[in-house]
C-alpha positions as CSV (number, residue, x, y, z in Angstrom):
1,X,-15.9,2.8,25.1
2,X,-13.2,0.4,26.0
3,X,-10.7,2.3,29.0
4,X,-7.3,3.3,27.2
5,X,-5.5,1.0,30.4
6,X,-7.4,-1.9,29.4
7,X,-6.6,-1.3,25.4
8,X,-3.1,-1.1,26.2
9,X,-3.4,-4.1,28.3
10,X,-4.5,-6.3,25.3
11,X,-2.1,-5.0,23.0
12,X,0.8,-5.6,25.2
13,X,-0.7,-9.4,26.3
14,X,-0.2,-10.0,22.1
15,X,2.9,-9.4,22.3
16,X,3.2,-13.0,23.9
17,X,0.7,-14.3,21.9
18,X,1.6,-13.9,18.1
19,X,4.9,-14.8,16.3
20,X,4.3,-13.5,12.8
21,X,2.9,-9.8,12.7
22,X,6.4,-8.4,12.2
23,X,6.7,-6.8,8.5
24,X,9.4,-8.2,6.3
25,X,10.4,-4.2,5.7
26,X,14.3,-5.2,5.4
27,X,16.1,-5.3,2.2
28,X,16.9,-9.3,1.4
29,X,20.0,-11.1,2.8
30,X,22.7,-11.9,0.4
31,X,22.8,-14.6,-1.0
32,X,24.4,-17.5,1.1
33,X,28.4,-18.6,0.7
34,X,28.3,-22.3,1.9
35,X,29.5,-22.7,5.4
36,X,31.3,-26.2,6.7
37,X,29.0,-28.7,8.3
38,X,30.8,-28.5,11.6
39,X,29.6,-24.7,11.5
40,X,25.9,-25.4,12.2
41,X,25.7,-26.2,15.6
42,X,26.9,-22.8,16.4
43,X,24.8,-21.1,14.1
44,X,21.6,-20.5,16.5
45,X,23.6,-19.9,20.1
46,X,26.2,-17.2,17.9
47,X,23.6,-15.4,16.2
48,X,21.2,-14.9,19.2
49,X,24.2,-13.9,21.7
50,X,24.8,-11.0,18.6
51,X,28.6,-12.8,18.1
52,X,27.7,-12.1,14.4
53,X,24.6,-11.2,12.1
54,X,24.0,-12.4,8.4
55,X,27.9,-11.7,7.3
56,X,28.5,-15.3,8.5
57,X,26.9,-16.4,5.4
58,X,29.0,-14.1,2.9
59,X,32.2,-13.5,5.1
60,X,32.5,-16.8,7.6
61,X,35.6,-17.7,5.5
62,X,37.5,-14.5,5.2
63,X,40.2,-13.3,8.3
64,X,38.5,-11.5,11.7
65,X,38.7,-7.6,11.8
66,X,40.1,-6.5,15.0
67,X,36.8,-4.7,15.5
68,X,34.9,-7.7,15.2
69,X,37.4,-9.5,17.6
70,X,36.7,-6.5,20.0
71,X,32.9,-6.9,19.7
72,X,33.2,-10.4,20.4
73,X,34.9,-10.4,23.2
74,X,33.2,-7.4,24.8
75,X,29.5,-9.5,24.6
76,X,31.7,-12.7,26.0
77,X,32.7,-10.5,28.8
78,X,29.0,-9.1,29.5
79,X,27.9,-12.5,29.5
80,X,30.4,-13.3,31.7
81,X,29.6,-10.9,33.9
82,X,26.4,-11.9,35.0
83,X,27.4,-15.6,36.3
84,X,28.6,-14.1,39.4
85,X,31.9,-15.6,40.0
86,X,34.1,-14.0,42.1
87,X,36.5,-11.4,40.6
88,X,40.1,-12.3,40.1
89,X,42.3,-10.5,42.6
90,X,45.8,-12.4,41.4
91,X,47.6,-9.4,39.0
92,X,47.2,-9.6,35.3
93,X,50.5,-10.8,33.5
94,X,52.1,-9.2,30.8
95,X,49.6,-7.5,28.4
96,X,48.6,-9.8,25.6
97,X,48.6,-9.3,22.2
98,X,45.5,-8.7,21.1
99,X,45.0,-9.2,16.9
100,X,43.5,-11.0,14.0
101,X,45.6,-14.0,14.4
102,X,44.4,-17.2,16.3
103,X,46.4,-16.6,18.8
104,X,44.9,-13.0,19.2
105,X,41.6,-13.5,19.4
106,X,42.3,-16.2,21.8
107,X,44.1,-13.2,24.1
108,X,41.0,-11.2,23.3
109,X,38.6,-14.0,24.6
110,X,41.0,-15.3,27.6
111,X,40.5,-11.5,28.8
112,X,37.4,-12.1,28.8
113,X,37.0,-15.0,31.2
114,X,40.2,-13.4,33.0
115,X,38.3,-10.9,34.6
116,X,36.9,-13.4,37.3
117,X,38.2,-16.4,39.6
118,X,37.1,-19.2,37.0
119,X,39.1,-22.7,37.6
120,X,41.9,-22.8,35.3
121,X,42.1,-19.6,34.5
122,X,45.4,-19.2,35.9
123,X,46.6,-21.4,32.8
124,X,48.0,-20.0,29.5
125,X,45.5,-18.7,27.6
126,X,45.8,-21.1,25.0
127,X,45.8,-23.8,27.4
128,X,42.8,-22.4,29.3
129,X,40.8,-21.8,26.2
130,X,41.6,-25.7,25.1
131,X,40.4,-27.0,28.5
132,X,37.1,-25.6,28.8
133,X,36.3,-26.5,24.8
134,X,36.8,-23.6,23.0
135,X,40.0,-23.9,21.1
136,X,40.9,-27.1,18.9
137,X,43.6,-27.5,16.8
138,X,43.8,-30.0,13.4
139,X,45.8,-32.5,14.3
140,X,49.0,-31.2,13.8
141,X,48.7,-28.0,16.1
142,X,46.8,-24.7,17.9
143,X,48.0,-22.8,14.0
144,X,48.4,-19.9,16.6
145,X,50.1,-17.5,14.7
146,X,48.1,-18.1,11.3
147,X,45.0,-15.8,10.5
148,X,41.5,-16.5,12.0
149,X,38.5,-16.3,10.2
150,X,35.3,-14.9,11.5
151,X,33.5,-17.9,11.8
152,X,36.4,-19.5,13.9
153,X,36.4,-16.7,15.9
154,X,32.5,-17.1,16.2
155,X,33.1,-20.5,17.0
156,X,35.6,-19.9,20.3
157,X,33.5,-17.0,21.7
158,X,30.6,-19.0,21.6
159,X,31.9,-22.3,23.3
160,X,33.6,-19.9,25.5
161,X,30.2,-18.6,26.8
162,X,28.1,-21.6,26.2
163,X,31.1,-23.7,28.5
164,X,31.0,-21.3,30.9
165,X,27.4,-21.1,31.6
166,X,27.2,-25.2,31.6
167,X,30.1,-25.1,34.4
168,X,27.8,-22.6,36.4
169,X,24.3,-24.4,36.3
170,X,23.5,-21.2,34.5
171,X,21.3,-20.0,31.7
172,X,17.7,-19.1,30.8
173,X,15.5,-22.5,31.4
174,X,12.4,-21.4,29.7
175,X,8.1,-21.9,31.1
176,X,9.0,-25.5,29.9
177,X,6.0,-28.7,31.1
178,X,6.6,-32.3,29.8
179,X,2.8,-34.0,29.0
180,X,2.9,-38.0,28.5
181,X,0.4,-40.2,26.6
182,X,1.7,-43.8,26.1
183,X,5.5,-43.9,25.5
184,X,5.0,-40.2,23.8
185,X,6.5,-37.4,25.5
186,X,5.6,-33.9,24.4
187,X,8.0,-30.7,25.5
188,X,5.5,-27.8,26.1
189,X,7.6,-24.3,26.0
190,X,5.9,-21.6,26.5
191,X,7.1,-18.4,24.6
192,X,7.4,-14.9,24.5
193,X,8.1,-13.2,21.1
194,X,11.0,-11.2,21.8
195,X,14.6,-10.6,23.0
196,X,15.3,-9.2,26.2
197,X,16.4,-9.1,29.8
198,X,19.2,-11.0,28.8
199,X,17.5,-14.3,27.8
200,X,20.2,-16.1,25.9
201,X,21.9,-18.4,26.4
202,X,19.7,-20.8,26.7
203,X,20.6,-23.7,29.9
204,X,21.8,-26.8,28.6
205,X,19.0,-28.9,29.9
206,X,16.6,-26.6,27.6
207,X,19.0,-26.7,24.4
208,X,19.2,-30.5,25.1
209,X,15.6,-30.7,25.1
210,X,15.7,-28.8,21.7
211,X,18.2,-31.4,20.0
212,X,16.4,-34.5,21.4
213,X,12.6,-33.9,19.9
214,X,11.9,-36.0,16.6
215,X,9.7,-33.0,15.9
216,X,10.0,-29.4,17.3
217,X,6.5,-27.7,16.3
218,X,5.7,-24.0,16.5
219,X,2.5,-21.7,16.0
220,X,3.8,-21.1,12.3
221,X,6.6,-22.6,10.4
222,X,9.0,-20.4,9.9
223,X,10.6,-22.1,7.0
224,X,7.2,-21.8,4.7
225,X,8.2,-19.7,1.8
226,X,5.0,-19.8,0.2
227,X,3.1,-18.6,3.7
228,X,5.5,-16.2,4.1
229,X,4.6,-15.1,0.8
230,X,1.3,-15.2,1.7
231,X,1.3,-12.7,5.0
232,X,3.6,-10.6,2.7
233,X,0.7,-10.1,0.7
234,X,-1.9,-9.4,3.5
235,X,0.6,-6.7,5.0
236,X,-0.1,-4.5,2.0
237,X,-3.0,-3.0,0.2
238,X,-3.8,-4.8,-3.3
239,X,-7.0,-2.5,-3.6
240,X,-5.5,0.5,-5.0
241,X,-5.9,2.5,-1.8
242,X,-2.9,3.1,0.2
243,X,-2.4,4.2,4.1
244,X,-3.0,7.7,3.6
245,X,-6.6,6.6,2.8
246,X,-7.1,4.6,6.0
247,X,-6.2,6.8,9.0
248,X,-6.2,10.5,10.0
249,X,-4.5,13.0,8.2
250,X,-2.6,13.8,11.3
251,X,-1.9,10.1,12.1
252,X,-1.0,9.7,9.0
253,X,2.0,12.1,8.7
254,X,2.8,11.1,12.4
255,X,3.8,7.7,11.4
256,X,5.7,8.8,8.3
257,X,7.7,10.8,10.4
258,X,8.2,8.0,13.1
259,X,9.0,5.9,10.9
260,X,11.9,7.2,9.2
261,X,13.4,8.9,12.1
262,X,13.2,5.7,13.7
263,X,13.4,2.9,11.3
264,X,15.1,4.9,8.2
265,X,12.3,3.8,5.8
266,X,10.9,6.1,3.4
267,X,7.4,7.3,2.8
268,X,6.6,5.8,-0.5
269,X,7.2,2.9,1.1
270,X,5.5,3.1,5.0
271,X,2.5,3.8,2.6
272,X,1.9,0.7,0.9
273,X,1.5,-0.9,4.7
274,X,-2.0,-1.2,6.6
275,X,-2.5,0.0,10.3
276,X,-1.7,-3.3,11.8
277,X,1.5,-4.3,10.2
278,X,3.1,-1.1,11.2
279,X,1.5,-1.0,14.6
280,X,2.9,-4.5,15.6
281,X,6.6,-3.0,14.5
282,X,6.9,-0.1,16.4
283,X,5.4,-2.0,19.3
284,X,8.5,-4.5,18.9
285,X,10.5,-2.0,19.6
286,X,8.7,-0.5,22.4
287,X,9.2,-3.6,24.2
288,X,13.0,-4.3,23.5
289,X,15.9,-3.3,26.2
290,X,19.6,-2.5,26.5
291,X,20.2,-6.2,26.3
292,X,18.4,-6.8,23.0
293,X,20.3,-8.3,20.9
294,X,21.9,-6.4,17.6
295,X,20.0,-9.3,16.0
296,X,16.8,-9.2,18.1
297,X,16.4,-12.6,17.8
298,X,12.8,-13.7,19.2
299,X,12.7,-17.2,21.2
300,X,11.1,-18.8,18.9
301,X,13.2,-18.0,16.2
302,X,16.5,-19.2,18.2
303,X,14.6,-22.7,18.9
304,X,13.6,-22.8,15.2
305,X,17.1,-22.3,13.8
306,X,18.6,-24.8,16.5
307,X,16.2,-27.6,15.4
308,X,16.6,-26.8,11.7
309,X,20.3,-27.0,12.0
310,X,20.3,-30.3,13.4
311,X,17.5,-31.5,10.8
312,X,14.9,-32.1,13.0
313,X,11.6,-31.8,11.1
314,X,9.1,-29.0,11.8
315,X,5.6,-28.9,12.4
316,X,3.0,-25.8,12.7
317,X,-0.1,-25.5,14.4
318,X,-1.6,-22.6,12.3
319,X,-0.4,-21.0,9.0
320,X,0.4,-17.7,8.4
321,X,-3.2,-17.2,6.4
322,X,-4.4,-17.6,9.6
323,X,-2.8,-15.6,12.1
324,X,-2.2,-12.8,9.4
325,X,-6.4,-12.9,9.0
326,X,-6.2,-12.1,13.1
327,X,-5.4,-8.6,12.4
328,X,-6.3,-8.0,9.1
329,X,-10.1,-8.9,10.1
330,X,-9.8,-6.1,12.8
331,X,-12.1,-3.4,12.3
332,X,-10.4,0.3,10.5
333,X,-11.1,1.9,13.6
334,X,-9.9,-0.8,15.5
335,X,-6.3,-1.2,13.0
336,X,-6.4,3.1,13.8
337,X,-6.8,2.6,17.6
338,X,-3.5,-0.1,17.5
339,X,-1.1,2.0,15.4
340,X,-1.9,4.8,17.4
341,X,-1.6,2.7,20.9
342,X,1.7,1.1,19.5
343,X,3.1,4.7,19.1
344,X,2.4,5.4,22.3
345,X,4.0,2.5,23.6
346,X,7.0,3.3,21.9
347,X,7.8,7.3,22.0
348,X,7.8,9.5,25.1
349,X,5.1,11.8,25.7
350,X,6.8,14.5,27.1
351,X,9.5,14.4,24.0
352,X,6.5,14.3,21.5
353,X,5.9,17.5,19.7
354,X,2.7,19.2,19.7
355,X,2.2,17.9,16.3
356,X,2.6,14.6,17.5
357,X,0.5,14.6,20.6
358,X,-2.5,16.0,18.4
359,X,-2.4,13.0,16.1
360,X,-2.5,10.7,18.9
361,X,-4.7,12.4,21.2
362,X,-7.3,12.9,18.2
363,X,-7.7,8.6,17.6
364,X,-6.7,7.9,21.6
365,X,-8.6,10.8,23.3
366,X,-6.5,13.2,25.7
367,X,-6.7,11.0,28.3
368,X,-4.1,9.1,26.8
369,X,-1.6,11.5,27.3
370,X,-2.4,12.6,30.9
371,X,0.3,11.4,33.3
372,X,-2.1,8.9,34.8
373,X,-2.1,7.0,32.1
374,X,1.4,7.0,31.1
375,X,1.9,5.7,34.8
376,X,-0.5,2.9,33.8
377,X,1.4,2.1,30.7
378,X,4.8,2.0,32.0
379,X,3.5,-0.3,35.1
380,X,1.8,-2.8,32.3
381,X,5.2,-2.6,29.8
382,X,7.1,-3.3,32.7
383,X,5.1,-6.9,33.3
384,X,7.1,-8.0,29.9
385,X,10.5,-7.6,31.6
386,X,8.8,-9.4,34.5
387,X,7.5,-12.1,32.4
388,X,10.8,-12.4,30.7
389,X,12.6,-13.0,34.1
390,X,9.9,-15.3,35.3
391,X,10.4,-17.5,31.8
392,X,14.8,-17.3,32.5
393,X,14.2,-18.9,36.2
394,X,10.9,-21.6,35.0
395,X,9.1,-20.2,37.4
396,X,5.2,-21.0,35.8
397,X,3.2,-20.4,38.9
398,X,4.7,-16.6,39.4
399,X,3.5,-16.5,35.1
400,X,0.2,-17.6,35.4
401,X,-0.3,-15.5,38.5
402,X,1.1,-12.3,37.2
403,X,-0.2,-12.6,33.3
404,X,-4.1,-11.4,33.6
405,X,-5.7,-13.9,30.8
406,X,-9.1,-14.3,32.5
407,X,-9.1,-10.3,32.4
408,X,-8.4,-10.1,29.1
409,X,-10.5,-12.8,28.0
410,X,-13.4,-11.3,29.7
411,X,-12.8,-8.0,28.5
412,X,-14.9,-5.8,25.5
413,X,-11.7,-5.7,23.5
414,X,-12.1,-6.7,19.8
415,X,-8.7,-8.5,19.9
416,X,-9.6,-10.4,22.9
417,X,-11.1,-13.9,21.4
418,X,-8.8,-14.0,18.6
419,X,-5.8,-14.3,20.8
420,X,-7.7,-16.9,23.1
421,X,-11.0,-18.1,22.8
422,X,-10.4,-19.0,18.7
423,X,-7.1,-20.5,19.3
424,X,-6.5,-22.6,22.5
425,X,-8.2,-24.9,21.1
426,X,-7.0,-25.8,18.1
427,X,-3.6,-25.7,20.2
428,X,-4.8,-28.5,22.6
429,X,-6.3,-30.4,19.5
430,X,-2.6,-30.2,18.0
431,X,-1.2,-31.7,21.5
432,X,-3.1,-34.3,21.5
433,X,-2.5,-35.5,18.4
434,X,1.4,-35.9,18.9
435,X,0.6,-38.0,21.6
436,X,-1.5,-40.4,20.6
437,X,0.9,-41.3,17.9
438,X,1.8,-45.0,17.7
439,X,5.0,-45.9,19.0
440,X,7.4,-43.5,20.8
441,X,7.8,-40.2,20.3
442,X,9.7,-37.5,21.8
443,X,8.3,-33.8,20.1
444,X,8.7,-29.9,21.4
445,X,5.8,-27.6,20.7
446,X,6.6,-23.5,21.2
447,X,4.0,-21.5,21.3
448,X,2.8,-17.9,23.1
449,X,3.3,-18.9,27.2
450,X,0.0,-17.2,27.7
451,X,-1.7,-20.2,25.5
452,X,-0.4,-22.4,28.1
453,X,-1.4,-21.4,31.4
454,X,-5.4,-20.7,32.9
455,X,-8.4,-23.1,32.4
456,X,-8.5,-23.2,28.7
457,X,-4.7,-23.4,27.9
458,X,-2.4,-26.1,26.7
459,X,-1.3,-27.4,30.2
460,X,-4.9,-28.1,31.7
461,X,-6.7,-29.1,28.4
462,X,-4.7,-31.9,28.2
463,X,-5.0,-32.8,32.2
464,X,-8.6,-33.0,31.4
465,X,-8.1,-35.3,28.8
466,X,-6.3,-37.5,31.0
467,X,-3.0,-36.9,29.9
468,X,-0.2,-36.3,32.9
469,X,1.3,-32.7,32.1
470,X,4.3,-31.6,34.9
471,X,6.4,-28.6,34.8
472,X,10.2,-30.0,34.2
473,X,12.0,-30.1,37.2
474,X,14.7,-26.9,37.0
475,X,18.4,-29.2,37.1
């Protein structure tokens, strides 16, 4: 039998390794109102800093709410925040008027940046706002006084930030190596599949390199309706059996409840899901923080939307038939062992009730539950926020020495040579062909960082095909 560390180990390594496991449990969006084209270079940076969620499609043309002004301009300010600039000591002036007009949420936004010793700030905040990019007028004035709507609201908080973070030298630079083959250049970024320790924004050398690739190319395409279709379909069972058939009584009615205390989502629903779609969701949340995003907006997501909005064309190494068959060829006892393990992850064993701790103990063993191995989980969980800070700084020696691949790859665990062995490959094979296109090509290929580093990853499978790969030097 496989130790419970070492099964939790693997699990949480997957969580770097695998974009598309997430079920699609949400309710649809609306459908979309057209937005301006000038809108969709904010789209990505807005929506990943949580400035607004899907109402931008509906609601981008109607006036702000004051609650939404307030929202924005308390996540400007927490951005703001960590820059370290040095706080402003010179007294406020008069108190500003703070409303849905232009010229309030400008107040709201010049608070903000206020706060701290930035240059300018002593200016009007009109005037300040204008000077570092995040306030333009039509030609014939500011329109102060007239009503704002959300998305121009959207659109001063988020150059606000974004200018900010460019004065600073600041930002998340991402595990990013350039390879070269001819006049080809191809952007590796290595990935993690999640939002956290506050990740966005991105630096402007890294959203640069985004917008400059003729092709930005990801383990799936996100954009494929049919494959989403597709892993839809593998999610659920089509064989007239249903959840309740698949695991323990007691496991059974352990992740019904779990699921909608947590999640809201009814039972006649959490049963038409097998093991491994629900295991992968609660352990999405295990992993998130207090600076999750409301829109928990995975890297890889944020680089796909920023390409898409520009047009750049997208490519996929694997399809979703693929990486859904990862986990759906696991072994029942195998798909029991995850959703149990991603429970675990996720609740805390001293809150569970006895109930609970049954259902888990009787798939995990007791073991799982002793406080030895809750140490050992929180010390592995806690390598993601590690990870995560070691992806903001590009710092891809302190990744491959602290993300145990060769353990994992030489491990019992069933998962092990899907996630590796089976798929590094293909990954390098992918490379490779980008750069030995005719002609020159600049491309960007996102993938799981843990794909990238050790002997049979991206970055030394194409040094030993003689191709020159370099980690990008940090600006």
């Amino acid at each position: 039998m496989i130790p419970m560390k070492r099964k939790l180990l693997a699990l949480i390594l997957a969580l770097g390794l695998l974009v598309c496991t997430v079920p699609a449990l949400a309710e649809e969006a609306p459908q979309p109102e057209p937005l301006p084209g000038w809108s969709y270079g904010i789209l990505a940076d807005g929506y990943a800093l949580g400035l607004f969620g899907d109402e931008i499609y509906t609601g981008h043309s109607q006036t702000v709410t004051l609650e939404q002004v307030t929202t924005m301009a308390d996540l400007a300010a927490g951005k703001l925040a960590l820059l370290g600039a040095a706080p402003r000591t010179q007294p406020a002036d008069e108190a500003l008027v703070l409303d849905t007009t232009r010229g309030g949420v400008v107040n709201a936004l010049y608070q903000a940046a206020a706060a701290y010793d930035f240059p300018g700030i002593e200016a009007d905040p009109a005037d300040y706002l204008v000077s570092v990019g995040a306030l333009c007028g039509d030609g014939t004035g500011l329109h102060l006084d007239r009503p704002c709507t959300l998305l121009e609201a959207a659109a001063m908080a988020n150059a606000l930030v974004l200018s900010l973070y460019d004065s600073y030298n600041a930002g998340s630079l991402g595990l990013l190596w350039a390879a070269t083959g001819g006049e080809n250049t191809l952007y590796l970024l290595g990935s993690i599949h999640t939002d956290r320790n506050n990740v966005y924004p991105f630096h402007k050398q890294l959203r640069d390199i985004i917008l400059s690739a003729d092709q930005v190319s990801f383990e799936l395409d996100f954009n494929d309706q049919a494959g989403l279709a597709e892993f839809a379909a593998m999610q659920m069972y089509t064989d007239g059996t249903t959840l309740a058939d698949h695991l323990s009584p007691a496991l059974y009615q352990a992740t019904v409840d779990i699921a909608q205390t947590l999640l809201g989502i009814p039972e006649e629903v959490i049963v038409l899901y097998k093991p491994w779609a629900l295991a992968t969701v609660f352990q999405s949340l295990s992993i998130t923080d207090e600076t999750t995003g409301s829109n928990a907006m995975a890297l890889d997501l944020y680089v796909n939307a920023k390409a898409v909005n520009a047009g750049i064309p997208i490519g996929a190494v694997e399809t979703y038939a693929f990486q859904g068959g990862i986990f759906d060829g696991l072994s029942p006892e195998y798909q029991q062992v995850y959703l149990a393990s991603s429970l675990l992850m996720l609740l805390d064993v001293d809150a569970m009730d006895q109930s609970t701790r049954d259902a888990l103990a009787g798939v995990l063993g007791e073991d799982a539950l002793t406080a030895d191995t809750q140490q050992a989980l929180e010390e592995e969980t806690a390598l993601i926020g590690l990870w995560m800070d070691q992806w903001k700084a590009r710092d891809t020696e302190g990744f491959a020495a602290s993300y145990p691949k060769d353990e994992v790859i030489h491990s019992e665990d069933e998962l092990n040579s899907k996630l590796f062995t089976d798929r590094d490959p293909g990954m390098i094979a992918y490379a490779e062909d980008f750069l030995t296109q005719e002609g020159a090509h600049t491309g960007l290929l996102v993938v799981g960082a843990g794909h990238m580093i050790g002997d049979g990853g991206i970055v030394q499978g194409l040094r030993d095909l003689g191709y020159t790969v370099e980690v990008v030097p940090v600006p």
